[in-house]
N, C-alpha and C positions, 0 to 999 in steps of 0.2 A: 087129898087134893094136892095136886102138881104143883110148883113155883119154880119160875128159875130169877136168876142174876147175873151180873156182868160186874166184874170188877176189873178195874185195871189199876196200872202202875200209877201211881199218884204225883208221879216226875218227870214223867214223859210228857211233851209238848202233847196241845188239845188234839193237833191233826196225826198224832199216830193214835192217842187214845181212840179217838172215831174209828180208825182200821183195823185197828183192834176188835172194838166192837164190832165191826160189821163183820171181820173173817170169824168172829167165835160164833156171831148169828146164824151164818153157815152153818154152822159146825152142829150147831143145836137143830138147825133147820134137816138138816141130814139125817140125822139120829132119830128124828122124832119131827116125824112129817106129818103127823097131825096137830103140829102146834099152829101149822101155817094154814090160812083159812083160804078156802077157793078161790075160783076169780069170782067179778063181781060187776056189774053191767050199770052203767049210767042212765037215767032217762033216754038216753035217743042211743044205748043199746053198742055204746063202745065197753070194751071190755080192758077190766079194771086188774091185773094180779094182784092174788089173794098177799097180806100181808100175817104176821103175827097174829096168834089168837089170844097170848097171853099179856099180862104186862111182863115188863123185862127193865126192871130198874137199874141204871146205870151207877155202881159204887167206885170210891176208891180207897185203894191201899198203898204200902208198903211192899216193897217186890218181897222181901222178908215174911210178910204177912201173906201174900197171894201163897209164896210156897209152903206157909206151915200148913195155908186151909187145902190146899194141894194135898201135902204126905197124910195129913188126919182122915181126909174124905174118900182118897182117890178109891181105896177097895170099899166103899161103903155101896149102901144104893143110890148115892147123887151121881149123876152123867157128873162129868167136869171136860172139858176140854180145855185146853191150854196153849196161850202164844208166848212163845220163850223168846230169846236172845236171839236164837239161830232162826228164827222167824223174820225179825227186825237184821241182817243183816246177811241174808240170800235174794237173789232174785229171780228165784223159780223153783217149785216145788223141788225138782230132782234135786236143788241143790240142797234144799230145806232137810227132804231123806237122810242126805249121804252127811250131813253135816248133822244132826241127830242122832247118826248112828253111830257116831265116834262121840259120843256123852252120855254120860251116868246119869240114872236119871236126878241125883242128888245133885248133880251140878249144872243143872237146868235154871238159868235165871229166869222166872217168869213176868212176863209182864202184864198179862190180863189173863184171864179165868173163865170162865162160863158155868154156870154150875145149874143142874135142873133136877126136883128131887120132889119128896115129900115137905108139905108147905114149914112143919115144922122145924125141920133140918136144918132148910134154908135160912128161916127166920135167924136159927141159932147162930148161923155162919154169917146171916148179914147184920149182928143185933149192931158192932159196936162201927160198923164202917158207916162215912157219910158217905153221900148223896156226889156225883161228879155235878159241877156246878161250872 
């Protein structure tokens, strides 16, 4: 069985955290288009888009911590995607690329995660993080 997570920077202001999470929901929504459920029709037959099928709990870390579960997972079988520095401080994908592609990936500060795998994996990954609150 599948599970994913959301972790983010734990010192980042709540309204980046939130965009965060919403661009890595993307990012999982992409990957794995059948996590996201169909549309879905009201009594009088308006149409609802389909959301999330799974849960997706929202953690937080340490930018330290987000990259170690980074370098440990990244060739594993968890998805992970990731919002770095160069994320938070471009304003358009092209710029997001070109500024990406002049960094190691070791020097990639991250600041949210996404991670979606086997349930146990996760577990592992998410035993000792709290809960965003």
């Amino acid at each position: 069985m599948e599970k994913g997570i959301v972790i983010v920077n734990e010192n980042l202001p709540v309204g980046l955290k939130a965009n965060i999470c919403a661009v890595l929901g993307m990012s999982l929504g992409k990957k794995y288009p059948e996590v996201v459920g169909g549309d879905i029709f009201t009594l009088d037959r308006a149409s609802i888009s389909g959301i999330t099928q799974i849960p997706l709990p929202i953690l937080q870390g340490s930018s330290e911590k987000l990259s170690e579960i980074f370098e440990i997972h990244r060739n594993s079988d968890v998805f992970m995607a990731i919002f770095d520095n160069s994320a938070l401080t471009t304003k358009n994908y092209s710029e997001f690329q070109n500024k990406i592609s002049c960094i190691n990936l070791a020097e990639l500060q991250i600041h949210g995660l996404i991670a979606y795998g086997p349930k146990k994996t996760i577990n592992k990954i998410s035993a000792d993080l709290p809960l965003l609150k």
